[in-house]
N, C-alpha and C positions, 0 to 999 in steps of 0.2 A: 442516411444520417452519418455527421464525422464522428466517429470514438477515438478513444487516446486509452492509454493502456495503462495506468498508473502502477509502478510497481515499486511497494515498500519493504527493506529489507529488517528489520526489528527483534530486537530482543523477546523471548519468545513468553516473558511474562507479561508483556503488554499486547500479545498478538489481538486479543478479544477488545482491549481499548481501541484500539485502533480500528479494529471494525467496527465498532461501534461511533466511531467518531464520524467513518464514512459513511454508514446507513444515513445517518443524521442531516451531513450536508449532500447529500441525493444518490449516494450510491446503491445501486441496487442488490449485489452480492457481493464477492469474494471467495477468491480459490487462496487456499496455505495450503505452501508447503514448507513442510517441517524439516527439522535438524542439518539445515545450510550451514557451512562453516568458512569464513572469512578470514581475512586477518585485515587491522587497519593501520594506522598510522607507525603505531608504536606495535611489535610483534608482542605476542603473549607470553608471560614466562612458561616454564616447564617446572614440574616436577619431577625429578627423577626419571628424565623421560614421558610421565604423560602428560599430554596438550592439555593445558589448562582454558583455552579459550570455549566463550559461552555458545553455546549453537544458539542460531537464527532463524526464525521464519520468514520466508518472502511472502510476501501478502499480495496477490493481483487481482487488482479492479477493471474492469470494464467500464468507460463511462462514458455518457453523451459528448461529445466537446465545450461545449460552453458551461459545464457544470465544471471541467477538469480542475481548473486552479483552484476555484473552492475547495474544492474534495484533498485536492494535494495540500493544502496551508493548514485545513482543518486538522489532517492526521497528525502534519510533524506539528500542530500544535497540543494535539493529545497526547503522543505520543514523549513529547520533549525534546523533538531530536536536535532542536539549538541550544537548549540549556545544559543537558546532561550527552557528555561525553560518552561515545557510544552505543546511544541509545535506539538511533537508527538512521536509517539514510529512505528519500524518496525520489521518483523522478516519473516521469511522463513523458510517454513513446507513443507519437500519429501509428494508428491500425490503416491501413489499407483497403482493409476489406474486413468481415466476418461475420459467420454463421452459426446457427441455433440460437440466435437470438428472439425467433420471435413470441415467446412466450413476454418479454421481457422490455419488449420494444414498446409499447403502450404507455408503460410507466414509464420509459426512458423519455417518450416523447412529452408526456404530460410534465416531468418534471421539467424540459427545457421551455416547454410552452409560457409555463406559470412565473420565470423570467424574463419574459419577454414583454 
């Protein structure tokens, strides 16, 4: 089976929207990891020396291929990441290969089936 690796970088009050956005359109888990720190466009001010910018969670998904763009459009549209500045960024990377999935492959395949 092709997987693609989605991985969403977001603000970390919407981390659970987001998952949930992706259970929704077929995702079957997600790994966070918590207090990522970036910088974007514009640098963050300071205060008297402390970094004022927000920490982030990256969000990775594992998914079928044929579910991928679904699952990526769903999020940044839960998540707002067109609308509201900052709010996250997402993208999707082909896997290769990978393992311990077979608790998880059943569902994976039934939900590319039910597309088809």
């Amino acid at each position: 089976m092709n997987l693609k690796l989605i991985m969403a970088l977001v603000k970390d009050e919407i981390t659970q929207t987001v998952i949930d956005a992706a259970r929704e359109a077929g995702a079957t888990g997600a790994t966070v990891i918590t207090s990522a720190q970036g910088e974007g466009l514009k640098k963050e001010k300071t205060f008297l020396g402390l970094d004022l910018a927000a920490q982030r969670d990256i969000v990775l998904f594992m998914v079928a291929e044929p579910k991928a763009r679904e699952i990526l459009e769903t999020i940044a549209k839960a998540g707002k990441f067109d609308e509201e500045p900052g709010a996250g960024i997402a993208c999707q990377i082909a896997l290769e290969d990978a393992v311990g999935l077979s608790t998880q492959l059943p569902t994976l395949i039934d939900e590319v089936e039910k597309e088809i």
